[in-house]
DOBA-197760 format. One record per residue (C-alpha): x, y, z. Coordinates in pm, 1 decimal. Each point is the difference from the previous one (the first is absolute). Example, Ala and Ser with C-alpha at 12.3 -4.5 7.8 and 13.67 -1.06 7.14 Angstrom:
2
[drenke [1230.0, -450.0, 780.0]]
[drenke [137.0, 344.0, -66.0]]
//
This chain:
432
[drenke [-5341.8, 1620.2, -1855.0]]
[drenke [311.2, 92.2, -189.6]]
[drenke [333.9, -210.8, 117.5]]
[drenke [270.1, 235.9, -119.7]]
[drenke [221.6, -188.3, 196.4]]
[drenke [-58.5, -252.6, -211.6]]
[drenke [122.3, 202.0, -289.0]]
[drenke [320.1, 134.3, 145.4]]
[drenke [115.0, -354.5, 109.5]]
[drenke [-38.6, -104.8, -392.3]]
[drenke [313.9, 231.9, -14.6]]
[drenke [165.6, -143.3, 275.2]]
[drenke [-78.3, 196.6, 286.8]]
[drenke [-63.9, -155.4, 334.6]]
[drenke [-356.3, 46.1, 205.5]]
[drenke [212.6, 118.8, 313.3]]
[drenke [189.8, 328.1, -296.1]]
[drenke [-368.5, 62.9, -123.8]]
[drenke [-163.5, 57.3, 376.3]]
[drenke [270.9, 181.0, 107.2]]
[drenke [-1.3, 232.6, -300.2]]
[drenke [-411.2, 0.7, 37.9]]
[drenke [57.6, 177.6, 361.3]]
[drenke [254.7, 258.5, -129.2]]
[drenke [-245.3, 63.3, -288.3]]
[drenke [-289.0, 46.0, 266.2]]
[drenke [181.9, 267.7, 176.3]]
[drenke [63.0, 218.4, -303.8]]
[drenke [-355.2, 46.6, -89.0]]
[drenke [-15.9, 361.2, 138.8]]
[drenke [357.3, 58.6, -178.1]]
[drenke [-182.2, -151.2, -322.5]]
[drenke [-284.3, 232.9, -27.8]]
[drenke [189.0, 311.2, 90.4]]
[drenke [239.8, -129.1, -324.0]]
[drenke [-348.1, -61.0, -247.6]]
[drenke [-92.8, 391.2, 148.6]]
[drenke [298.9, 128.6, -135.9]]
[drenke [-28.8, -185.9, -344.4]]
[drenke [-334.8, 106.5, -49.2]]
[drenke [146.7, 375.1, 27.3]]
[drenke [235.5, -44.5, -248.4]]
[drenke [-224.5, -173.9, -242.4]]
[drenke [-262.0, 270.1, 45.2]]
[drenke [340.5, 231.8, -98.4]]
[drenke [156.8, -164.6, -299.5]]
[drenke [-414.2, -29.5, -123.8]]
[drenke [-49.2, 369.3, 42.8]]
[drenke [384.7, 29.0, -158.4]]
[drenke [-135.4, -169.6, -332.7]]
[drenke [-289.9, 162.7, -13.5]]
[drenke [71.9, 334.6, -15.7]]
[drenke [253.3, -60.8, -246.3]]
[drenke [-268.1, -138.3, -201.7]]
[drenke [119.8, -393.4, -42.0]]
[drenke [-137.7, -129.3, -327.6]]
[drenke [-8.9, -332.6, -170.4]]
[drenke [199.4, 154.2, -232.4]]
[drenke [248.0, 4.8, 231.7]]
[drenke [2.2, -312.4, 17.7]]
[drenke [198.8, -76.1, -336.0]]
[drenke [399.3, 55.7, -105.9]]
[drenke [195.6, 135.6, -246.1]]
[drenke [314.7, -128.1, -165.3]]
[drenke [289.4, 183.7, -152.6]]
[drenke [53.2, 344.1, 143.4]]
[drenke [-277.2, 22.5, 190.1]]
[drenke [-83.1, 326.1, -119.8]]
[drenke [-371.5, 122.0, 174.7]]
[drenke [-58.1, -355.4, 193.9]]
[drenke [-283.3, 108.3, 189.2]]
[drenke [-43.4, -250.8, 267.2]]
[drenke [386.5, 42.6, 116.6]]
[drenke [-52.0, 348.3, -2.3]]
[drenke [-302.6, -43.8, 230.8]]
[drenke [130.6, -229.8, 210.7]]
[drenke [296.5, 231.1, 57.6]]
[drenke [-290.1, 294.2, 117.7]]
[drenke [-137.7, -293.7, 218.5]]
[drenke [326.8, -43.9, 202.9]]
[drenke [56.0, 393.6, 34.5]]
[drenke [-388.9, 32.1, 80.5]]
[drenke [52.1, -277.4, 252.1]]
[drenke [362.1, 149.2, 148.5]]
[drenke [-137.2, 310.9, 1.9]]
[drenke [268.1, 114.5, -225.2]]
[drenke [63.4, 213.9, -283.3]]
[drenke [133.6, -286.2, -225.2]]
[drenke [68.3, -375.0, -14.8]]
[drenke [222.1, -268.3, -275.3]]
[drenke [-141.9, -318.1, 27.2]]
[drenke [151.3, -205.2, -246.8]]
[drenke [60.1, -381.8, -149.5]]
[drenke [309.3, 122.1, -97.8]]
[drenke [109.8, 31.4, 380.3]]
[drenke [145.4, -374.3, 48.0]]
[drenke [-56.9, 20.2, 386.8]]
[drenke [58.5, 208.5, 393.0]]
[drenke [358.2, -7.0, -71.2]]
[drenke [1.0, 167.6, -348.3]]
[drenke [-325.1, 229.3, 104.3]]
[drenke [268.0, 141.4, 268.1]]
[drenke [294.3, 20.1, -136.4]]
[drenke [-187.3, 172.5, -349.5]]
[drenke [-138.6, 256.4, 271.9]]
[drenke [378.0, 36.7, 152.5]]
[drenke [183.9, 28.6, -360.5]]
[drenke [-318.5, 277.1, -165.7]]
[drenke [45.0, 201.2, 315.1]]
[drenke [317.3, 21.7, 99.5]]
[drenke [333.5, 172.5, -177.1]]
[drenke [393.4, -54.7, -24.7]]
[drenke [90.8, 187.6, 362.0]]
[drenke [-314.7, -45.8, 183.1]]
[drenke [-47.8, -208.9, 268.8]]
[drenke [-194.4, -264.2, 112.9]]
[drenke [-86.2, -62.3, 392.0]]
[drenke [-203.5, -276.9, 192.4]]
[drenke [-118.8, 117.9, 302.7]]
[drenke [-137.0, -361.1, 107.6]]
[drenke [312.8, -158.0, 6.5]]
[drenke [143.5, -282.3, -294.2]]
[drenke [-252.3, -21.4, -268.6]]
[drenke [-121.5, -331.8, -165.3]]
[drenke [265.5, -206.4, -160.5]]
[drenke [-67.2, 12.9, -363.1]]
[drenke [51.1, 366.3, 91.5]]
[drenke [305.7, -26.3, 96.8]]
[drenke [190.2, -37.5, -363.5]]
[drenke [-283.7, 231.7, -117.6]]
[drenke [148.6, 252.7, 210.9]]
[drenke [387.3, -134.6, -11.8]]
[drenke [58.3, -110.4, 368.9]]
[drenke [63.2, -303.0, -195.5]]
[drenke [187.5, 2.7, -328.0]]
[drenke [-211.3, -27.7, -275.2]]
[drenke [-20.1, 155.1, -393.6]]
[drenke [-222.6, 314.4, -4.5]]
[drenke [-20.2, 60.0, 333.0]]
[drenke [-89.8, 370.9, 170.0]]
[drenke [347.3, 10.6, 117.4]]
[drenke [174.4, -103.0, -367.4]]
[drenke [-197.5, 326.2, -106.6]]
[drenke [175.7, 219.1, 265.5]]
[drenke [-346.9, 32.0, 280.1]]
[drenke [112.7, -95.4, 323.9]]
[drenke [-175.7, -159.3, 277.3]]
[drenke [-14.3, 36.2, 409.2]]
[drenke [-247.2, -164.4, 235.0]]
[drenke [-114.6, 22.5, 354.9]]
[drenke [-106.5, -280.8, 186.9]]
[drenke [-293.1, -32.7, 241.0]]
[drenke [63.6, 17.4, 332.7]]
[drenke [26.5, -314.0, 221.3]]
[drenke [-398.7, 5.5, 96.4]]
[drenke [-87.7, 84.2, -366.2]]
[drenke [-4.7, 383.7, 14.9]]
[drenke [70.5, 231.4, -239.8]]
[drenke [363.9, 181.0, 84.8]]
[drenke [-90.5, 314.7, -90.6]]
[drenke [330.4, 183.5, 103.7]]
[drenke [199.7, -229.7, -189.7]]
[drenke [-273.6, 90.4, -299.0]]
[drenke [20.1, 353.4, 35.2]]
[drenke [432.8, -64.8, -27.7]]
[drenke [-18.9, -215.9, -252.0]]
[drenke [-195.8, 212.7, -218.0]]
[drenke [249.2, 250.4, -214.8]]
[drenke [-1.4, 263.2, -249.2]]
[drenke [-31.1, -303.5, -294.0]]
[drenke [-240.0, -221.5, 204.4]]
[drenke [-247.8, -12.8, -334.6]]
[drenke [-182.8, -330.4, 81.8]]
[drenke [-163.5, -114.7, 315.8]]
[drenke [-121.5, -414.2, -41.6]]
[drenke [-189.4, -136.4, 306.7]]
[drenke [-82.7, -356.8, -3.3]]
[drenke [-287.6, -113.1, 93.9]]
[drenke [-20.6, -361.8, 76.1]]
[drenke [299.5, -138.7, 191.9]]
[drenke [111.0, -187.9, -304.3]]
[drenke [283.2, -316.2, 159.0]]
[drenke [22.0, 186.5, 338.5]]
[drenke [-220.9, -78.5, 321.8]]
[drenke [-36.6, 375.5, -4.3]]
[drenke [-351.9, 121.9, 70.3]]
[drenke [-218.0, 140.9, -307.3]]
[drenke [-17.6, 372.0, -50.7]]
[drenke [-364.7, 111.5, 64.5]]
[drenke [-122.5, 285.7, -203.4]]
[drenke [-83.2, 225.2, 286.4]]
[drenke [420.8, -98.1, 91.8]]
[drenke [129.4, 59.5, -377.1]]
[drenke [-237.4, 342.8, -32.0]]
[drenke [189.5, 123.1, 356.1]]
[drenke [359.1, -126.6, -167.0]]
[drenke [-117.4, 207.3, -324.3]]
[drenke [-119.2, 333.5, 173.1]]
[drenke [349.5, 9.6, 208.2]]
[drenke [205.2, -39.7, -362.4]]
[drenke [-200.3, 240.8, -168.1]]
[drenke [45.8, 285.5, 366.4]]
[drenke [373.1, -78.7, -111.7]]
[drenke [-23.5, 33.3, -363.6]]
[drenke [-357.6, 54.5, -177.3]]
[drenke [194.6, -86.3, -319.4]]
[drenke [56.7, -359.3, 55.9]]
[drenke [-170.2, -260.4, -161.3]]
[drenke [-124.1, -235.6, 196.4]]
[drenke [-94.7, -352.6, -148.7]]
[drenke [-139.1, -279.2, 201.1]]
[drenke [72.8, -369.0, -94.0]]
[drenke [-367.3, -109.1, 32.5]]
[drenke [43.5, -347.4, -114.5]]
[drenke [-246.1, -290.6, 246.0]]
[drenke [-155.0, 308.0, 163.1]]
[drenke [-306.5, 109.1, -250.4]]
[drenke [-352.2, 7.6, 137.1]]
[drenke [148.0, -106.1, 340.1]]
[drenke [-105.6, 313.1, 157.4]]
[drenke [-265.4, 262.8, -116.8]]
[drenke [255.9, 251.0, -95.8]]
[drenke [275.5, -19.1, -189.2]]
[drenke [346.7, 207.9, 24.2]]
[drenke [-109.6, 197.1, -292.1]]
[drenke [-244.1, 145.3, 265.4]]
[drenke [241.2, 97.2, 252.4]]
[drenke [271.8, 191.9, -224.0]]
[drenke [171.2, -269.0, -225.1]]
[drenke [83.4, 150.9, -353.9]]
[drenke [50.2, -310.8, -135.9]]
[drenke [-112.2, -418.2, 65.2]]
[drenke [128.3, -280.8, -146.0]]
[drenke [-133.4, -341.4, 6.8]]
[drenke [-88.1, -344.9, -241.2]]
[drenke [-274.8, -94.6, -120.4]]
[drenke [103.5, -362.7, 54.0]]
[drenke [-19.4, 108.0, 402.3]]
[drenke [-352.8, 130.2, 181.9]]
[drenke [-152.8, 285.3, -282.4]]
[drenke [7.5, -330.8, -276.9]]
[drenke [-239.8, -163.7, 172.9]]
[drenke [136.4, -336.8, -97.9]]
[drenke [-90.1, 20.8, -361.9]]
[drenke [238.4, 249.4, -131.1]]
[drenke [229.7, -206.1, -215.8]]
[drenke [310.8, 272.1, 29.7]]
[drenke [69.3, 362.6, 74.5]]
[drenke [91.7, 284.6, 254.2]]
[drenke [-109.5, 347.0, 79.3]]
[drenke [139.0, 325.9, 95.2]]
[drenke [-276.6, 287.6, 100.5]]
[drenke [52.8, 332.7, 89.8]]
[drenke [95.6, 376.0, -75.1]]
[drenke [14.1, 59.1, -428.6]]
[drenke [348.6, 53.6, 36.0]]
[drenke [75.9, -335.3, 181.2]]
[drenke [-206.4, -165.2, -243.3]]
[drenke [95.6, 158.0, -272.6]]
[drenke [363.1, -93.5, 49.3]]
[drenke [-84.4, -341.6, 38.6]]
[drenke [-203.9, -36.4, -321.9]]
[drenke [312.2, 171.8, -214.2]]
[drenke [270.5, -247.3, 189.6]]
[drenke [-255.1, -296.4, -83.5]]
[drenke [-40.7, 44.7, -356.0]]
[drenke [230.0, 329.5, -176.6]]
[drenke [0.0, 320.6, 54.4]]
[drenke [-226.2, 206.6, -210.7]]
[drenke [-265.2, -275.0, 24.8]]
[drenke [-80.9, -84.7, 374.1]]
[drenke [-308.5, -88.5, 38.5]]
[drenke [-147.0, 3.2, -359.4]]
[drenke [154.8, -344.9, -63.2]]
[drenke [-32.2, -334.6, 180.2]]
[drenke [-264.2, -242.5, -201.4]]
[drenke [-199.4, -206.9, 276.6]]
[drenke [-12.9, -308.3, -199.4]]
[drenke [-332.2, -149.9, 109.2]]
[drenke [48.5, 8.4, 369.2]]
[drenke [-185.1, 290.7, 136.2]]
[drenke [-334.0, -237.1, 47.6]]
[drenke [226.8, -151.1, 310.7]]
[drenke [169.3, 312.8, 101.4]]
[drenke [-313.4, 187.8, 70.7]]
[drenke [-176.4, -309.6, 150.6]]
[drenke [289.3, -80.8, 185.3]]
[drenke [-20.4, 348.9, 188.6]]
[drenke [-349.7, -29.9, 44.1]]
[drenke [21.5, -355.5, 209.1]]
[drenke [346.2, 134.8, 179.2]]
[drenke [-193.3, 177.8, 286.4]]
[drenke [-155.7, -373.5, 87.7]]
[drenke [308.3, -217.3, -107.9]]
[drenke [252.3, 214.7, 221.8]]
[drenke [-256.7, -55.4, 276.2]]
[drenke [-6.7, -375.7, -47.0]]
[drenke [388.6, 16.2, 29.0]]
[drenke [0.8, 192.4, 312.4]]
[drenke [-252.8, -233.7, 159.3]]
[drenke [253.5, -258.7, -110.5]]
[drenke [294.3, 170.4, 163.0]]
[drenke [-165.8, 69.5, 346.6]]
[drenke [-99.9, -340.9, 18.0]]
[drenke [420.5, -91.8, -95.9]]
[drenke [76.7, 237.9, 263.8]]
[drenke [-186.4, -168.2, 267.5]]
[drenke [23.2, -370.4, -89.1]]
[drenke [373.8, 5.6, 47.6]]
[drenke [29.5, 314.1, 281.5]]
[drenke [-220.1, -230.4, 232.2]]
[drenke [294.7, -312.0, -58.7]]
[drenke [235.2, 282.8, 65.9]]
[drenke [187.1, 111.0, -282.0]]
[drenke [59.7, 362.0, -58.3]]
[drenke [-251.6, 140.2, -243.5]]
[drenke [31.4, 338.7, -138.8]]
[drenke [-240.2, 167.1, 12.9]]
[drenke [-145.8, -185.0, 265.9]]
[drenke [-342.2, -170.0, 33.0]]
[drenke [-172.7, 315.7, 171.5]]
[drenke [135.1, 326.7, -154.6]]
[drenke [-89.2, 185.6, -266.9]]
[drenke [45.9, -93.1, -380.3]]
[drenke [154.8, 234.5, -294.7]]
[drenke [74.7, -239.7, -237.9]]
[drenke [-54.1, -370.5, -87.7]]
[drenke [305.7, -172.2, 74.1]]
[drenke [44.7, -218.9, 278.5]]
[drenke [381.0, -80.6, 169.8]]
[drenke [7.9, -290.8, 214.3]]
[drenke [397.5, -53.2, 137.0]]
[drenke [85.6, -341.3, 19.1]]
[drenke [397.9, 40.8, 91.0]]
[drenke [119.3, -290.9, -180.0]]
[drenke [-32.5, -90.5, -403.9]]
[drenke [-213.0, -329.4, 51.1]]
[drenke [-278.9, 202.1, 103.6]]
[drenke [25.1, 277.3, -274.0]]
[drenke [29.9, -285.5, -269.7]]
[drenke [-299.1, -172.1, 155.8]]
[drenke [-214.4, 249.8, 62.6]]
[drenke [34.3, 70.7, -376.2]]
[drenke [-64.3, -372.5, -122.7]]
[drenke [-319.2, 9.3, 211.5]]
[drenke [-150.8, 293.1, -237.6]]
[drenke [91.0, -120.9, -310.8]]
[drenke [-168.3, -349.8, 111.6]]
[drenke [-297.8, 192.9, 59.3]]
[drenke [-12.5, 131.0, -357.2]]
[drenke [-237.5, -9.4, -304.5]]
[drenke [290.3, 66.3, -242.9]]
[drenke [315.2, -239.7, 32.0]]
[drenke [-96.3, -157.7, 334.9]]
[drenke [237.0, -316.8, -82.2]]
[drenke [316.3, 214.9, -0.5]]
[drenke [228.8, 30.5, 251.8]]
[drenke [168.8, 361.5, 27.9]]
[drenke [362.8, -5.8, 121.4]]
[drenke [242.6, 328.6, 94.4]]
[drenke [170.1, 96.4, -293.7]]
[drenke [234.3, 318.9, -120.8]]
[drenke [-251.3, 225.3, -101.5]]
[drenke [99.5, 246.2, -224.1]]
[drenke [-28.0, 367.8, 194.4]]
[drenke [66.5, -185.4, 313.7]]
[drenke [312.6, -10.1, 216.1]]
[drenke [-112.3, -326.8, 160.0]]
[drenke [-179.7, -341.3, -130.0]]
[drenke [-357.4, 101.9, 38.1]]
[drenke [-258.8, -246.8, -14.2]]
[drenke [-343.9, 84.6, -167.4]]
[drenke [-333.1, -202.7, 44.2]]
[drenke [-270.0, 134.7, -229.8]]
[drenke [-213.4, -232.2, -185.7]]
[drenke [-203.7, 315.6, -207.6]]
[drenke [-233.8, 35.7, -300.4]]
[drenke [220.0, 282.6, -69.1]]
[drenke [363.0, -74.4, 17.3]]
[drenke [132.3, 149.6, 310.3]]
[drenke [-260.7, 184.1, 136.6]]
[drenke [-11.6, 47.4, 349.8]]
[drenke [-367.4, 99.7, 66.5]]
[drenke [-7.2, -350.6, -83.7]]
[drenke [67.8, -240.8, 285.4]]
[drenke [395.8, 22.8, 26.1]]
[drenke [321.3, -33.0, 197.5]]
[drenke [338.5, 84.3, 12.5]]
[drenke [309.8, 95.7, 183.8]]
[drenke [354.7, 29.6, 12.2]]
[drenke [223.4, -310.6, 125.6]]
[drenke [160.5, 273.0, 266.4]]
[drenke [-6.8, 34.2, 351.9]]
[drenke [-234.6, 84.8, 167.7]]
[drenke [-177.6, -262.0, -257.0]]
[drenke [-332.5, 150.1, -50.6]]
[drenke [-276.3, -44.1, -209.7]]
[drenke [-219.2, 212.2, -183.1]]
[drenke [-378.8, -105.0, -65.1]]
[drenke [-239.5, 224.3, -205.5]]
[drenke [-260.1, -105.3, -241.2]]
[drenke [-341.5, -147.0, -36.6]]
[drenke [-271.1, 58.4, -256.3]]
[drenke [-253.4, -122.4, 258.3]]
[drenke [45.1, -80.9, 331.4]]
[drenke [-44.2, -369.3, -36.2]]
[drenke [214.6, -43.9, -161.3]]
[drenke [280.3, 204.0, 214.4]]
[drenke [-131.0, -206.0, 284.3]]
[drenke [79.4, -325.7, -154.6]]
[drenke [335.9, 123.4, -89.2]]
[drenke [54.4, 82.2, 404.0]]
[drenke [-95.9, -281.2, 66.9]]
[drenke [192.6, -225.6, -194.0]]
[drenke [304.1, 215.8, 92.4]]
[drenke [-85.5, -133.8, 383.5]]
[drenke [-37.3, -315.3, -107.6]]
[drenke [319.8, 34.2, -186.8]]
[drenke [211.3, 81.6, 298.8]]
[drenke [-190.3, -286.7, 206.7]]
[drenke [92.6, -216.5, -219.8]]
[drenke [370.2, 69.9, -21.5]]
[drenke [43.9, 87.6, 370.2]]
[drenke [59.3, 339.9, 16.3]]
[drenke [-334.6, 25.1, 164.8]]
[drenke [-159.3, -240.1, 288.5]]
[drenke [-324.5, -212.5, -57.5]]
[drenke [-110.4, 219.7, 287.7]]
[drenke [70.1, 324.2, -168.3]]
[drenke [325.6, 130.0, 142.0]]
[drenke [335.7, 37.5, -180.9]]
[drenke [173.3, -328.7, 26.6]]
//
């Protein structure tokens, strides 16, 4: 017989952590296979996406220099719209990450005297000087595009009257965020964003709606391109990268959309004709072919966050029962200590830079010290086992990741051990 426990206590983590995470993981096995049904949809649908656009080894290879006729990034782009069900996609190295995917879908689509609105309430914070609710160089607002938002109502709702007020004669932009991003917010489910999309477009058919779709990829077996989006945005560092994606972001949807993005990305007059893929498209395409099992491996890993530390009694959003529309995983602690070790737990558990020791620190794009725990193959990534959060009241963290689910277990458990450890948390598994 196999003594995992064994195993886990080589890194530190007691017998009494590993049975009590053993009868949390024994109560999930329904949950589990319900998750593996869903990934084996979506791989069956990013299979059928590369086939008929006729995936060939050639594909396979790069270009340099311009970039003129690169076959495989032209492909993959056909892949993404085949897989969004849209009319085109821009899936690029040159797109550095979420942030710039978003805000290069916000500056290609959006003119001096339009406007910008959020109908979810206060976007993520790297959006913020994107958009100019903070000061920063280049933002929408420095450009003259202005910006309103409506936040959700107290149990989550959409506000629809204060959307249908809010939206005016130069509303030109509609973004709806999926994930909850540093809020305790619930996640937007498809089936809620398409009902948020058909009201805006009963208001005005001509606005564009984009959906931040960053952590929510292959959660679900739709996406908001099938329930009215014109446009999603995402990173390939996130869910559709499948881990082995070593940079990059996407934006699929209408030509236009596209098409804007592709001229603001490189110059106008070339678009899409330019962009060399510099020997990376191997891990791009592979990547998206492993992403419908790797997001499910991360999800397992989240439930099993969820209800590890809902059952002590912290507040766990979403919570250990409900359903799941993207990968990330807030548990609110209510003081720093627990944020801070929560974090040092998961970079413990790491392949990559175990022996470090992340501390807060004044990220740039931040308005707060944040503190980031991601130990990654690819620098950042947060398919990859990974934590973070803002030192801020209410002092929660955010957990997503985990290329398998081994290894996301390990890194839950080591977080519990963590907090044992430093009593936050009792040796009998309540908080201290």
């Amino acid at each position: 017989m196999i003594k995992l426990n064994e195993q886990y206590e080589q890194f530190g983590i007691s017998k009494r952590v590993y049975a009590y995470g053993e009868e949390i993981l024994a109560s999930l096995q329904e949950r589990f296979r319900q998750i593996d049904e869903v990934a084996e949809y979506n791989q069956l649908k990013v299979i059928r996406a590369m086939q008929e656009c006729n995936v060939s080894e050639a594909c396979l290879l790069g270009t340099t220099g311009y970039g003129y006729n690169d076959l495989g990034r032209d492909t993959l782009e056909k892949v993404y719209a085949a897989f969004f069900h849209t009319e085109d996609a821009l899936v690029r190295p040159q797109i550095t990450c979420g942030t710039h995917a978003l805000a290069l879908a916000l500056m290609s689509n959006l003119r001096p005297g339009d406007e910008l609105l959020s109908p979810v309430g206060k976007p993520y914070d790297t959006l913020e000087e994107v958009i100019g609710i903070r000061p920063s160089k280049g933002s929408l607002k420095e450009y003259g595009i202005s910006y309103r938002q409506v936040d959700l109502l107290p149990d989550g709702g959409f506000d629809y009257k204060g959307i249908r007020a809010a939206i005016g004669e130069h509303t030109r932009l509609v973004t709806i965020q999926r994930s909850k991003g540093y809020q305790t917010r619930p996640t937007l489910s498809v089936a809620r964003i398409g009902e948020l999309i058909r009201f805006i477009k009963d208001v005005r058919p001509d606005i564009i709606c984009m959906v931040d779709n960053c952590y929510g990829e292959f959660v679900e077996t739709i996406e908001p391109t099938d329930v009215g989006a014109d446009m999603v945005v995402g990173s390939l560092i996130k869910n559709p990268g499948g881990g082995l994606a070593p940079i990059g972001g996407y934006i699929a949807g209408t030509k236009d959309c596209v098409e804007n993005a592709a001229y603001r990305l490189t110059s106008p007059g070339l678009g899409k004709e330019v962009g060399a893929s510099l020997g990376i498209l191997s891990s791009f395409y592979e990547g998206l072919f492993l992403a419908p099992t790797v997001t499910a491996n991360a999800l397992k890993g989240a439930i099993f966050a969820a209800n590890i530390y809902e059952k002590i009694g912290f507040s766990v959003v979403p919570n250990g029962s409900e359903s799941r529309h993207d990968i990330i995983q807030a548990v609110t602690f209510g003081s720093p200590d627990g944020v801070i070790a929560f974090c040092q737990g998961i970079q413990a558990a790491a392949s990559v830079d175990s022996f470090v020791t992340p501390e807060p620190w004044d990220m740039p794009g931040y308005d707060s010290q944040v503190i980031m725990a991601a130990g990654a193959f690819v620098s950042g990534s947060s398919i990859e086992l990974s934590a973070d959060g803002p030192i801020a009241p209410p002092y929660a963290v955010y957990f997503q990741g985990g290329l398998t689910f081994p290894h996301a277990k390990l890194g839950i458990l080591k977080t519990l051990q963590n907090l044992i450890d430093r009593g936050i948390i009792t040796s009998d598994f309540r908080k201290a």
